[in-house]
Biotite code that builds the C-alpha atoms (Angstrom):
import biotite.structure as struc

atoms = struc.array([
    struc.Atom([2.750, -7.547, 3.624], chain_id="A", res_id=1, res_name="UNK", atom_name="CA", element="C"),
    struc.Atom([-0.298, -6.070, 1.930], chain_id="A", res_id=2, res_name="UNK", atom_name="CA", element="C"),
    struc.Atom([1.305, -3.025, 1.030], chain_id="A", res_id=3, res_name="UNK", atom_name="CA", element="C"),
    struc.Atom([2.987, -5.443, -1.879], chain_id="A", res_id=4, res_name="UNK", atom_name="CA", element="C"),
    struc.Atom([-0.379, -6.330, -3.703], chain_id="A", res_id=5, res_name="UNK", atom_name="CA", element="C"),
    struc.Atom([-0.833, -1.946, -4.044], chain_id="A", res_id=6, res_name="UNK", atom_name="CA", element="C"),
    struc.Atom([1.432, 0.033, -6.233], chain_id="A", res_id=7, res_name="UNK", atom_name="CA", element="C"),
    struc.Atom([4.496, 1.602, -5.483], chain_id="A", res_id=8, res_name="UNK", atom_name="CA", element="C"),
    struc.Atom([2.713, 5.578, -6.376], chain_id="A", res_id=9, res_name="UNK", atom_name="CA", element="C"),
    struc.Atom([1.856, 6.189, -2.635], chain_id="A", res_id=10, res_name="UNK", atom_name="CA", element="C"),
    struc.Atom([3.986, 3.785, 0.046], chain_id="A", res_id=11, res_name="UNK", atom_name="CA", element="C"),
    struc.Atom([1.448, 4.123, 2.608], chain_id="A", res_id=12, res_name="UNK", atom_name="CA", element="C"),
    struc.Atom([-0.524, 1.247, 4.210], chain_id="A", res_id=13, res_name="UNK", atom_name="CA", element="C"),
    struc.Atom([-3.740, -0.595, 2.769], chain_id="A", res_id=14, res_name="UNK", atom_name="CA", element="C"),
    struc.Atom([-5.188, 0.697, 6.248], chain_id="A", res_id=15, res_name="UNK", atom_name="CA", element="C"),
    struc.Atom([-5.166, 3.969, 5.443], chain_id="A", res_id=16, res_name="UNK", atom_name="CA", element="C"),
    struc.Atom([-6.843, 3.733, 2.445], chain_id="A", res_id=17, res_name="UNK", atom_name="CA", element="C"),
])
């Protein structure tokens, strides 16, 4: 899950950014 290597401020997908 790449979310895990973002942090926790926004919970949306890497993709999205």
């Amino acid at each position: 899950d790449m979310d895990e290597q973002t942090p926790q401020l926004p919970k949306i997908p890497l993709a999205m950014w």
